[in-house]
KEKE-3310 file (N, C-alpha, C; in steps of 0.2 Angstrom, whole numbers, plus 5000, padded with zeros to 4 digits):
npx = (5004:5009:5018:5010:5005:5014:5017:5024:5025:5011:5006:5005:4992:4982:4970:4961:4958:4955:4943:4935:4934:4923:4912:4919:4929:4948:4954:4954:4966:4974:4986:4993:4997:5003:5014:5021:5022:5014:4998:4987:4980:4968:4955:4951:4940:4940:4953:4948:4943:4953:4961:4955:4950:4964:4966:4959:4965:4978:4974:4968:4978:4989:4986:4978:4979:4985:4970:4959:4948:4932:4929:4934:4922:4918:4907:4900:4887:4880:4881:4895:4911:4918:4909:4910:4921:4916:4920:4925:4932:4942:4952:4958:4967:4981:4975:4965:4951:4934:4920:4903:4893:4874:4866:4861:4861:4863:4875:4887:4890:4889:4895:4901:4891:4901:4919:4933:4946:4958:4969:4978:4983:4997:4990:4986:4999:5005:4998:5000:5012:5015:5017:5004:5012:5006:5007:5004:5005:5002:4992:4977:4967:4951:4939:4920:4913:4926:4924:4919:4913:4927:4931:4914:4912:4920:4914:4903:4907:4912:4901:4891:4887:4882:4874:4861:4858:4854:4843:4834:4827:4832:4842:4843:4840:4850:4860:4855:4858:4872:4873:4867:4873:4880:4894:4903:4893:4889:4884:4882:4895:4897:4888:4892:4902:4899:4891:4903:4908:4897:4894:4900:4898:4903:4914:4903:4897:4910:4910:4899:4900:4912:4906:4899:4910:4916:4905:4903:4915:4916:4905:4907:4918:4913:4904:4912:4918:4905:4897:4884:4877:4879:4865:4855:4848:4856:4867:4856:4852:4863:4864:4853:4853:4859:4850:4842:4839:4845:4861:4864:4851:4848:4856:4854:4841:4845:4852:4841:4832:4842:4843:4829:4828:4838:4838:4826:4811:4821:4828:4826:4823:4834:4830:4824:4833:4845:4847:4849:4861:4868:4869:4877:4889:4907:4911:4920:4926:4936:4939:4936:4918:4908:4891:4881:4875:4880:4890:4902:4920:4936:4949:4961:4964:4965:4980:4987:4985:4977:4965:4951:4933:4922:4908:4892:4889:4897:4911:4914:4923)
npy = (4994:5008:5008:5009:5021:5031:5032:5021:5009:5011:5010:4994:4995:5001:4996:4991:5002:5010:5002:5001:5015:5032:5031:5022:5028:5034:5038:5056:5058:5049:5052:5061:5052:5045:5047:5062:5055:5060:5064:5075:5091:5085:5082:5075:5066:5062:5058:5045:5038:5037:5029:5017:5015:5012:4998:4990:4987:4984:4974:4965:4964:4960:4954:4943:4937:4924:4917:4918:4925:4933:4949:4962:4975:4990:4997:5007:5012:5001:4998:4991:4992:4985:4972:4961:4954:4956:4966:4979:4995:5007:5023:5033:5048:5052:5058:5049:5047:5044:5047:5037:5027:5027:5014:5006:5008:4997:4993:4998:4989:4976:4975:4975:4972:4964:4962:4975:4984:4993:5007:5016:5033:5046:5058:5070:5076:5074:5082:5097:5099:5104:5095:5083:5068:5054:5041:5024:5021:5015:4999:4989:4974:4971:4960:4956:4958:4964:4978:4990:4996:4999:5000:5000:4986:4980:4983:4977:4965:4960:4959:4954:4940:4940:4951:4944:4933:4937:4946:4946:4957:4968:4970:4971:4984:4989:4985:4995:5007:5007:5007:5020:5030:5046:5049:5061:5068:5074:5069:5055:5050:5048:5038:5030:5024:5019:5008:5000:4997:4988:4979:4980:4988:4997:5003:5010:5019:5026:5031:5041:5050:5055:5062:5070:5082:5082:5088:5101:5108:5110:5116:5130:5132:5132:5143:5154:5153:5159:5149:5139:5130:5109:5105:5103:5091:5081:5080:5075:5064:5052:5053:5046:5035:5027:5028:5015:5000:4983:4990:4988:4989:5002:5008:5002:5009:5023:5022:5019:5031:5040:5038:5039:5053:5059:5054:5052:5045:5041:5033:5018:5000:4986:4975:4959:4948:4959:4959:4945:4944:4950:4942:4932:4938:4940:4951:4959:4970:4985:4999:5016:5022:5036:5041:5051:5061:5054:5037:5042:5035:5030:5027:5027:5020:5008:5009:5013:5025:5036:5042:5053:5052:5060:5068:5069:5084:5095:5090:5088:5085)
npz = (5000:5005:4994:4984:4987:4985:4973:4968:4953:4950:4939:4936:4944:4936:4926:4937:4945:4935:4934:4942:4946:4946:4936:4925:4925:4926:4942:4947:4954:4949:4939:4943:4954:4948:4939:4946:4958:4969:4979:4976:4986:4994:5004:5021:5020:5006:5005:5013:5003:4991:4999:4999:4986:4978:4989:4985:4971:4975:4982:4972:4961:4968:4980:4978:4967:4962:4966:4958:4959:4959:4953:4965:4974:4979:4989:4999:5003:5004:5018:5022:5014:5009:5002:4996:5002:5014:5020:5032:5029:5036:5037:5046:5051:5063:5072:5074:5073:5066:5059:5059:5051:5059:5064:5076:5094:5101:5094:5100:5113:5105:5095:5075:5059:5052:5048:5051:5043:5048:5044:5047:5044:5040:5038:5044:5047:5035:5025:5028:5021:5009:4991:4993:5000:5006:5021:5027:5042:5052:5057:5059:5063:5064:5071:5069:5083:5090:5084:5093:5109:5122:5133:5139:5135:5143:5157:5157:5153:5164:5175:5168:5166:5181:5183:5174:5179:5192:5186:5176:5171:5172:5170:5156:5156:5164:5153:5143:5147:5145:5132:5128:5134:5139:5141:5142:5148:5165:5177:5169:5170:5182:5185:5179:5185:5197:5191:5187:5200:5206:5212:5226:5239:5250:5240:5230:5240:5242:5231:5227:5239:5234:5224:5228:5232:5221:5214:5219:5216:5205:5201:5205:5198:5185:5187:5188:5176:5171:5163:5166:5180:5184:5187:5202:5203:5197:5207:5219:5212:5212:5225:5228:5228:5238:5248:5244:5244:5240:5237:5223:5216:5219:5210:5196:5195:5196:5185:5174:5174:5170:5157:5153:5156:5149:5137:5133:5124:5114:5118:5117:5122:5120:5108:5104:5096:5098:5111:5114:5104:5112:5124:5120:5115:5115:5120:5118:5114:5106:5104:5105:5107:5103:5105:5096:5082:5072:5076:5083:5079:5089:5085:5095:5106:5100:5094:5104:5111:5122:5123:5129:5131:5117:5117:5116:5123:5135:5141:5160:5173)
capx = (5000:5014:5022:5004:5004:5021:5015:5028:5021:5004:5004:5000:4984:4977:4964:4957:4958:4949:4938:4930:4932:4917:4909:4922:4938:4952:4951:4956:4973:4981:4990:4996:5001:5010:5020:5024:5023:5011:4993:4982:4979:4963:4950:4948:4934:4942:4958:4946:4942:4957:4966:4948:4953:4972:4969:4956:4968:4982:4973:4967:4984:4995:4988:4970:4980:4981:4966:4956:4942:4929:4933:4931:4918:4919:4899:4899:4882:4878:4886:4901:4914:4918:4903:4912:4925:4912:4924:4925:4940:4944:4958:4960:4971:4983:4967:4962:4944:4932:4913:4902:4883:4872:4862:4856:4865:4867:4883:4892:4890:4889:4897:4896:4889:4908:4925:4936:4953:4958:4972:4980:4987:5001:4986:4987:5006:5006:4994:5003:5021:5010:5012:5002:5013:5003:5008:5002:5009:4998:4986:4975:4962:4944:4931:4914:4914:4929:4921:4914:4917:4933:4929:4908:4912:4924:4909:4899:4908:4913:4893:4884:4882:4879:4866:4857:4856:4850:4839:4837:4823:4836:4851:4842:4841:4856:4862:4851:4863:4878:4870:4863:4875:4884:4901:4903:4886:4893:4878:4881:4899:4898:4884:4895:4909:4894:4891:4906:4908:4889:4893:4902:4892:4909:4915:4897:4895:4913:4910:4894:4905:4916:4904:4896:4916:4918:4899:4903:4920:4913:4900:4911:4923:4907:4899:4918:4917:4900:4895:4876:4878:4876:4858:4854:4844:4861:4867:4851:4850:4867:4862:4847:4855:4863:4844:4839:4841:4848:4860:4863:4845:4847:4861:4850:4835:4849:4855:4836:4831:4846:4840:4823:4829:4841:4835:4819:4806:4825:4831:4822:4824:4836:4828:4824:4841:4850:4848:4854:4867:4872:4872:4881:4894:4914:4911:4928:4927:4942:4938:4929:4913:4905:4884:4878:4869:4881:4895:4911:4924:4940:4953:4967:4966:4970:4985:4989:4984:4972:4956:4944:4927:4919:4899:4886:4888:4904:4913:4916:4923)
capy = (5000:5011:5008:5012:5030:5034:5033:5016:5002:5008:5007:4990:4995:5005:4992:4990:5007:5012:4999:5006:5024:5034:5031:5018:5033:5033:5047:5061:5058:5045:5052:5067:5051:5039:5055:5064:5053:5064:5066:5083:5092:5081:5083:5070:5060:5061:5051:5037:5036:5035:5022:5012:5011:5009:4993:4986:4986:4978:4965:4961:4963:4957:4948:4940:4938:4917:4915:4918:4926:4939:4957:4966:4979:4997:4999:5009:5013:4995:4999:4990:4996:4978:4968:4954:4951:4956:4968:4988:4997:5015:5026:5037:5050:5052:5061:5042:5047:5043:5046:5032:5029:5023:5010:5003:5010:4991:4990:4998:4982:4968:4977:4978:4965:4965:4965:4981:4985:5000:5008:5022:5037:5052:5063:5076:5079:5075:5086:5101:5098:5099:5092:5076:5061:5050:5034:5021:5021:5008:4994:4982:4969:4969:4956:4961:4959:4972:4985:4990:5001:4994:5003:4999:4980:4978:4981:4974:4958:4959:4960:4951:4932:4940:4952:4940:4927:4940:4947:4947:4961:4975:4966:4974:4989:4991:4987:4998:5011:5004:5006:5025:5034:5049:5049:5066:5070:5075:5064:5049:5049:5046:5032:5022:5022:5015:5002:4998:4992:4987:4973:4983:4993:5001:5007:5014:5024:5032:5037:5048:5055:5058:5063:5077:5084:5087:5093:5109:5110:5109:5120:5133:5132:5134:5149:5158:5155:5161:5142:5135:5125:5108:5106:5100:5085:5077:5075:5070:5056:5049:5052:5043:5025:5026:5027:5009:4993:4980:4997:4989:4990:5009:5010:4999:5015:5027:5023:5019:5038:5045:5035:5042:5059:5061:5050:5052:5041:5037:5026:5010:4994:4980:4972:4950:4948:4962:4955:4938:4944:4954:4936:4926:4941:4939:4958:4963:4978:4987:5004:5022:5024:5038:5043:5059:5059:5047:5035:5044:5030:5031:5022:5027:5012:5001:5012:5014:5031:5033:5049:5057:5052:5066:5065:5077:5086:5096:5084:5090:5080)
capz = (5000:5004:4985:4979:4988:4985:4967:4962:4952:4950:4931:4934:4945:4932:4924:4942:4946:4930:4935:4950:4946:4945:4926:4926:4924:4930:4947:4944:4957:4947:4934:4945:4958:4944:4936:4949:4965:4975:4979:4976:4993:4998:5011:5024:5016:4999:5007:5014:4995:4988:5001:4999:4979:4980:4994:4981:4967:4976:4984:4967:4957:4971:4985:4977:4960:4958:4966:4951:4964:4954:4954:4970:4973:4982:4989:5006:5003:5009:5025:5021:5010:5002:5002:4993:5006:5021:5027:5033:5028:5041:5036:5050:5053:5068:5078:5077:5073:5060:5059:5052:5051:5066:5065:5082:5099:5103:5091:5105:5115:5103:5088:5071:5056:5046:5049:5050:5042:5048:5041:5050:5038:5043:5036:5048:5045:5028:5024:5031:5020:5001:4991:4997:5001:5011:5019:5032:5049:5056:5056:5064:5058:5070:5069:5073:5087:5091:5083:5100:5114:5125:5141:5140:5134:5148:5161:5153:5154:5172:5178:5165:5171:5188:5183:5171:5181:5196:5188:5168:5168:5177:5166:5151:5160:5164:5145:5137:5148:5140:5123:5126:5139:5133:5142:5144:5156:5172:5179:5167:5170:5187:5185:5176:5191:5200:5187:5186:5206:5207:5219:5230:5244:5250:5234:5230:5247:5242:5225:5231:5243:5229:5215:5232:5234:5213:5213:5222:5215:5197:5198:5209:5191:5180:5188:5189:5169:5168:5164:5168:5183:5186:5190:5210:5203:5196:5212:5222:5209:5214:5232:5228:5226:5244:5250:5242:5248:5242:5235:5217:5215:5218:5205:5191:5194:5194:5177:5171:5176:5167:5148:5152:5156:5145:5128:5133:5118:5109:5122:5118:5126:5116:5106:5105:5093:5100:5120:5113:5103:5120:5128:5117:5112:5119:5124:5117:5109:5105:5099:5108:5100:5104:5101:5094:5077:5071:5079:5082:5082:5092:5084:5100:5110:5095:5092:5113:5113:5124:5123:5133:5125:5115:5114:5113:5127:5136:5148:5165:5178)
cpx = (5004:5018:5017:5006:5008:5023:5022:5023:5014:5001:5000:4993:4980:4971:4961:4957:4952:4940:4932:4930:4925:4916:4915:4931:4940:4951:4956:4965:4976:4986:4994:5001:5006:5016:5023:5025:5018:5003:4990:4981:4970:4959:4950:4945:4937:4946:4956:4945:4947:4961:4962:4952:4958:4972:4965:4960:4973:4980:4972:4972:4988:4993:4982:4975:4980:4977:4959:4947:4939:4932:4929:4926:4917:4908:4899:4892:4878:4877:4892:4904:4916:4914:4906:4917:4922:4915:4924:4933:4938:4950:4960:4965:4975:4978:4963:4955:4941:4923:4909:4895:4880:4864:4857:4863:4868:4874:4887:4895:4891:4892:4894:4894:4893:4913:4929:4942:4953:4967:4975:4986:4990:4997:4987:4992:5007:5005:4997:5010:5018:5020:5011:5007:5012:5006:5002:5007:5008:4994:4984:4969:4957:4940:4929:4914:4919:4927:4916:4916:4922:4930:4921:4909:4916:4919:4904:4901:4909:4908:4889:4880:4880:4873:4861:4853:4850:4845:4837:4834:4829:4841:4849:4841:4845:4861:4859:4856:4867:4876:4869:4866:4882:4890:4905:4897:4890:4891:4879:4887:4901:4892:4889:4902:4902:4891:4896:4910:4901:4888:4897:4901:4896:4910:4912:4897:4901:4912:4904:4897:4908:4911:4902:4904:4916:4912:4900:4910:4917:4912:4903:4916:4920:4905:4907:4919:4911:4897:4890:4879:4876:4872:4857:4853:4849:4863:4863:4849:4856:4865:4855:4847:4858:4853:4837:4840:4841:4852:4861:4857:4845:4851:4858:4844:4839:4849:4848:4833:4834:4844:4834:4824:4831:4840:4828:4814:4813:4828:4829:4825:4829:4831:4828:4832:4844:4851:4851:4859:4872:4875:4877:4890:4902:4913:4920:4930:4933:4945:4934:4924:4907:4897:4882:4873:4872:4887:4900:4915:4931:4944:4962:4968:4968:4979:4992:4991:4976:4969:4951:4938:4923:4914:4897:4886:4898:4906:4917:4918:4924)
cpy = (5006:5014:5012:5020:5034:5033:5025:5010:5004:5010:5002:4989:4999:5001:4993:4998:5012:5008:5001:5013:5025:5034:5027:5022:5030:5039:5049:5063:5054:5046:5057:5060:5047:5046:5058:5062:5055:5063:5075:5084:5090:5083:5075:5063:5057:5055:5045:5034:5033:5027:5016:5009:5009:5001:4988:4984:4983:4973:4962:4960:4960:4951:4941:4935:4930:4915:4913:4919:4930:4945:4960:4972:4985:4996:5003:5010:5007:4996:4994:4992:4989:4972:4962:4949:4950:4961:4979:4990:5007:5018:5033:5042:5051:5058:5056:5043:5047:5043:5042:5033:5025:5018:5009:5003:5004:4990:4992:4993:4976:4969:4975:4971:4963:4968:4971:4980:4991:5002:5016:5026:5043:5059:5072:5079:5079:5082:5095:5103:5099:5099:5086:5069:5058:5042:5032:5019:5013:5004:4989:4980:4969:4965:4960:4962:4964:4978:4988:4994:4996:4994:4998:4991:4977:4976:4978:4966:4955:4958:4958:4945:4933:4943:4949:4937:4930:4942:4951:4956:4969:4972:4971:4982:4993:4990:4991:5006:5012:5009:5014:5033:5039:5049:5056:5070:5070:5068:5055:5045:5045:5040:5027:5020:5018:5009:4997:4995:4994:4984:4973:4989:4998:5007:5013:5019:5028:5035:5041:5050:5059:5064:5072:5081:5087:5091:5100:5111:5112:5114:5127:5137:5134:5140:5155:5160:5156:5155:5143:5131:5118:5107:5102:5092:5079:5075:5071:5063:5052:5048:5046:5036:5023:5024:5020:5002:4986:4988:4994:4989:4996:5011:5009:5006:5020:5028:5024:5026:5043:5045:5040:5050:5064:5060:5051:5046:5039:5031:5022:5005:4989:4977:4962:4950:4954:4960:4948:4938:4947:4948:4933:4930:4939:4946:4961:4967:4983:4994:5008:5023:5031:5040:5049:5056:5054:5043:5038:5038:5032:5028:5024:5023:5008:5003:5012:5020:5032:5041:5048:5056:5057:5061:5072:5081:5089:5089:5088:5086:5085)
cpz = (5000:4998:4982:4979:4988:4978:4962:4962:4954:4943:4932:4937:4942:4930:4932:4943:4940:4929:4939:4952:4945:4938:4921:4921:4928:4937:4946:4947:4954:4942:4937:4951:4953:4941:4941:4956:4970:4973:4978:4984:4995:5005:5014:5021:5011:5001:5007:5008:4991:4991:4999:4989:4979:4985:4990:4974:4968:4980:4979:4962:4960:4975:4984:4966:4956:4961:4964:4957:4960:4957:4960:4968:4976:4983:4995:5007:5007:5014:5025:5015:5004:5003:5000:4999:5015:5026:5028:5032:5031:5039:5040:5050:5060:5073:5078:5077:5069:5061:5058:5055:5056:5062:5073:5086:5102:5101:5097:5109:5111:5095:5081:5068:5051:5051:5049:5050:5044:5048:5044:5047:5043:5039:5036:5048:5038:5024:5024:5027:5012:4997:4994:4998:5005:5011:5026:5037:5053:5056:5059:5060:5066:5067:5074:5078:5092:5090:5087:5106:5122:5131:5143:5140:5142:5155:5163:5155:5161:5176:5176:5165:5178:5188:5180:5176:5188:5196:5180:5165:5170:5172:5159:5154:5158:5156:5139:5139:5145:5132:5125:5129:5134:5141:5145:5148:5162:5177:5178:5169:5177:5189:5183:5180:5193:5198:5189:5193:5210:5212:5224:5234:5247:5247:5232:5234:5244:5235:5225:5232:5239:5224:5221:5232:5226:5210:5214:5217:5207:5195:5202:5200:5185:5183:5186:5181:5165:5163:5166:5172:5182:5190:5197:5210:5199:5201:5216:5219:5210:5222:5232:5231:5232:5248:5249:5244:5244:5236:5225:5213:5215:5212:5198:5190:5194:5186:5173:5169:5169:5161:5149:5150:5152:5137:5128:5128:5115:5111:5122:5120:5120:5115:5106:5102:5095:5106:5115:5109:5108:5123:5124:5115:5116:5124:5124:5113:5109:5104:5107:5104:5106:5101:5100:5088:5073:5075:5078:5085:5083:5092:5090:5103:5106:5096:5098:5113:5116:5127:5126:5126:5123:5112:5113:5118:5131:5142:5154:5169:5183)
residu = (UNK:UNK:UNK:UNK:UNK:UNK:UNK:UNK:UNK:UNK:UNK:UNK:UNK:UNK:UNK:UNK:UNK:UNK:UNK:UNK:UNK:UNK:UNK:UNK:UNK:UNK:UNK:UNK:UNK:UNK:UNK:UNK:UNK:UNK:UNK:UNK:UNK:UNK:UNK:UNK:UNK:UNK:UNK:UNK:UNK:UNK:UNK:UNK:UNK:UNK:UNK:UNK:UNK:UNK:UNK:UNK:UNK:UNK:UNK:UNK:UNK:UNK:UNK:UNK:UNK:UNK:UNK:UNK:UNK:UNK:UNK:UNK:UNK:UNK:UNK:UNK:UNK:UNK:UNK:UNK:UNK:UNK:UNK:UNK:UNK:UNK:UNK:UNK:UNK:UNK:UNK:UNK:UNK:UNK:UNK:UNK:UNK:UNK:UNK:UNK:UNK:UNK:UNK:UNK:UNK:UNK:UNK:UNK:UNK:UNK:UNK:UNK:UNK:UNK:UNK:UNK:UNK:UNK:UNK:UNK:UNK:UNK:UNK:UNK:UNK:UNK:UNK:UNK:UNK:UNK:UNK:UNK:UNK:UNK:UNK:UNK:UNK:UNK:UNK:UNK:UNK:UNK:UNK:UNK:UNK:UNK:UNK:UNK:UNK:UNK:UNK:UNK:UNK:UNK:UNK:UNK:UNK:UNK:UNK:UNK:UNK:UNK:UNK:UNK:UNK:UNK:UNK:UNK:UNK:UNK:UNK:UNK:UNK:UNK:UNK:UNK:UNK:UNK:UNK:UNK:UNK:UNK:UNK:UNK:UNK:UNK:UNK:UNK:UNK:UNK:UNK:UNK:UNK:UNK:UNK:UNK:UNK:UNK:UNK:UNK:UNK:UNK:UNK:UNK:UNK:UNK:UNK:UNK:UNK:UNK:UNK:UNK:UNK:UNK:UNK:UNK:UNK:UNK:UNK:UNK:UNK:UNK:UNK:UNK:UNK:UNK:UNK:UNK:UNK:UNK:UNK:UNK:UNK:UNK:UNK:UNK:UNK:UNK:UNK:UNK:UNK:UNK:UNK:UNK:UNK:UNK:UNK:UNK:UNK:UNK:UNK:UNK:UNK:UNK:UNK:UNK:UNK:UNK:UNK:UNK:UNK:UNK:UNK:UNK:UNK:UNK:UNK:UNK:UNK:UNK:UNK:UNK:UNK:UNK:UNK:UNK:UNK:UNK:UNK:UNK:UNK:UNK:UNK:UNK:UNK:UNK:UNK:UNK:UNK:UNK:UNK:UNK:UNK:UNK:UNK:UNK:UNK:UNK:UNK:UNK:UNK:UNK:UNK:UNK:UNK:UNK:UNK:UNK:UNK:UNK:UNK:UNK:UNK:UNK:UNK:UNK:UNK)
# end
């Protein structure tokens, strides 16, 4: 791939290249990368296009070539990018983020329905030096089940044969929070410390403590920069769950509350096939996936770079 984008030997991926161009041209970069080596200064988007046809041309001239397999196909519109092979292809920049289209809030937890190549480009610096010589720095291969959120899968798995078994109707519940929670909520953030030691009554009592000690401080920090507090009723709803008896029962109506309040009608419940894809899944998601209007994915943990999850909302701790 690197030879490709550094414009050597891609004479011989012409044919496929003119194959899956638009109106079955060549695009518009390749005479500028074969001739003179270099890309056109490209946006973003453009990039994921070109890496997409360049990895389609040499897997089929180099690494598909005595396989005598039909000709790959470019469709993203599907929702995969190579429908033939079953697989996603990502070409991030070193800001390790990439937008893509939402389905159903459950992929967070039980990911997606196709594999992912992701392909990690020096974009961002590239970019910056014109003209364009792009290469790839990095790469990883996800099965579906990777394409998932690392941190939410992790909880997830550490609590899932106990809540089940305890008590399936709160078990959905509590995975429909998973699936709905934005990450940066002052409120949600501090629910999911509370998830995340459910079955520990200890733990629980101190991070109340804790969440009353950052409450003041926060909002103390907010008002100084002419910031909207947060609202009284985000603490009292942590304080609430100390008030419950057995307390991860308080924790289970905590989180419940927070979907209502916050997703209101969008927060639906798992679905038959998505609750059984929940159970059956490994729950080993790889990736930050954040939810707004569509997934933002957080390819920095692949990488062992590791970001603060941006959603829809500012993030205060």
């Amino acid at each position: 791939m690197n030879a490709a984008l550094a414009g050597t030997g891609v004479a011989k991926l012409q044919p496929v290249l003119a194959r899956i161009g638009r109106g079955h041209q060549l695009p518009h970069w390749y005479q500028g990368l074969k001739d003179d080596h270099v890309l056109p200064n490209l946006d973003g988007k453009t990039i994921g296009s070109v890496v997409e046809m360049l990895l389609v041309a040499v897997l089929e001239t180099c690494v598909f070539k005595d396989l005598r397999i039909p000709n790959l196909k470019i469709n993203p519109a599907k929702g995969v990018d190579l429908p033939d092979l079953d697989l996603g292809v990502k070409s991030p920049s070193e800001n390790y983020c990439t937008s893509e289209p939402f389905f159903s809030a459950y992929e967070r937890l039980i990911g997606s329905d196709h594999d992912l190549l992701v392909l990690l480009t020096d974009y961002q610096e590239a970019k910056r030096k014109p003209p364009l010589k792009l290469r790839i720095i990095g790469h990883k291969y996800l099965t579906k089940s990777q394409v998932a959120d690392r941190n939410l899968c992790r909880i997830a798995r550490k609590h899932r044969e106990w809540i089940v078994n305890e008590d399936e109707a709160r078990a959905k519940r509590l995975v429909r929070f998973f699936a709905y929670i934005n990450q940066s909520d002052w409120r949600a953030k501090r629910l999911l410390r509370l998830v995340d030691n459910i079955r520990d009554d200890s733990a629980l009592r101190d991070i109340v403590v804790t969440a009353e000690k950052e409450f003041t401080k926060t909002n103390k920090d907010r008002l100084k920069k002419d910031k909207v507090p947060i609202p009284d009723e985000d603490l009292e709803a942590l304080r609430s769950v100390l008030r419950i008896t057995p307390l991860h029962v308080g924790v289970i109506d905590a989180l419940d509350n927070w979907v209502i309040d916050v997703r209101k009608d969008s927060g639906r419940p798992p679905s038959e096939d998505e609750w059984k894809r929940f159970l059956r899944s490994p729950l080993d998601g790889m990736i930050g996936m954040s939810l707004a209007l569509q997934w933002r994915y957080n390819f920095g943990p692949l990488f062992g770079v590791q970001k603060e999850e941006e959603e829809d909302g500012e993030d205060e701790s």
